[in-house]
Each structure stands twice: as C-alpha cells, then as structure tokens.
C-alpha positions as CSV (number, residue, x, y, z in Angstrom):
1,X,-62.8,16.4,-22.0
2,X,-65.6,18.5,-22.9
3,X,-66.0,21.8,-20.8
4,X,-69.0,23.5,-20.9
5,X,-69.5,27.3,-21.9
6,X,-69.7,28.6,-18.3
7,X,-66.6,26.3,-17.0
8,X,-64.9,27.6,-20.9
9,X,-65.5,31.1,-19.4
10,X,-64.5,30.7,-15.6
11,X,-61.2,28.8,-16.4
12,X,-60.3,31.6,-19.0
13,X,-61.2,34.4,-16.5
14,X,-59.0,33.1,-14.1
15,X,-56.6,32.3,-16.6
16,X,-56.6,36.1,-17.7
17,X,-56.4,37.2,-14.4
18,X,-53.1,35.2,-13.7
19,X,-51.4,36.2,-17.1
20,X,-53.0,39.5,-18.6
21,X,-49.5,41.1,-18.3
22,X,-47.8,38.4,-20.3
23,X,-50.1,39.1,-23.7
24,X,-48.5,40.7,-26.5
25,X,-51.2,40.7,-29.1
26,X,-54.7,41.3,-28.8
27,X,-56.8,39.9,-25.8
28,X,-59.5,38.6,-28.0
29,X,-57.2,36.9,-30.1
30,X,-55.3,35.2,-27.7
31,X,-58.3,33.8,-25.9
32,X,-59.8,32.6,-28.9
33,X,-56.6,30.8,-30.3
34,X,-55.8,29.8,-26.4
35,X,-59.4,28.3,-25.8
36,X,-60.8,27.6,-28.8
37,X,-63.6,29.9,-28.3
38,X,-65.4,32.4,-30.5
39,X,-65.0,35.7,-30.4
40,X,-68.3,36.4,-28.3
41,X,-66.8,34.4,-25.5
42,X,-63.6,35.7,-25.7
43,X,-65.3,38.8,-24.9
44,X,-67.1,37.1,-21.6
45,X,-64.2,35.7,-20.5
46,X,-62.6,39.4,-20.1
47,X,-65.9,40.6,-18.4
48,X,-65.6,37.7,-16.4
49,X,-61.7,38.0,-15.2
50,X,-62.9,41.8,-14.8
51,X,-65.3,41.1,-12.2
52,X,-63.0,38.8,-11.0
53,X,-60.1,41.5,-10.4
54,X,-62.9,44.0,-8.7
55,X,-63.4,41.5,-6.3
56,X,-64.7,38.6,-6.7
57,X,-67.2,36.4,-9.1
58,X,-70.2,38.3,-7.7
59,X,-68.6,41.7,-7.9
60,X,-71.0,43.9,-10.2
C-alpha cells in the first residue's frame, strides 16, 4: 500500500502523539527508521503531532 506524503505525515503525527513518551533515542530518528521517511518529514510529522497536542489539526 502506497500512502501519500500528507496521509505519511497525519498517521505519524498521530502516531507521535500516542507514543512520544515511549521514545528513547532521537525523535527524528525514530520517525525516519519507523516510517521510512526522510528527515524533512520527520520533521513535519512532529509539527504536525504538535498542532495536534494544541488542539486539534487546525490549531495554529
């Protein structure tokens, strides 16, 4: 199944959300071995579950 980069980045940020507490090593790296993702969107996925924990996908 191939996701695209905006359904990579919403599963991850909800992923994040759900598990940020259970990461030992680096977020980055986690979401890029966990994913498959670059780097860059490793880095949106973490803006994304930020939002996310402010409340809500449309939160600023």
């Amino acid at each position: 199944m191939d996701l695209q980069p905006d359904e990579i980045i919403e599963i991850g940020a909800r992923w994040l959300v759900q598990h940020r507490n259970q990461i030992d090593s680096g977020v980055v790296d986690e979401l890029k071995r966990r994913f498959g993702v670059p780097a860059i969107t490793a880095v949106e996925i973490i803006r994304s579950a930020n939002r996310l924990r402010m409340g809500g996908a449309n939160a600023p």
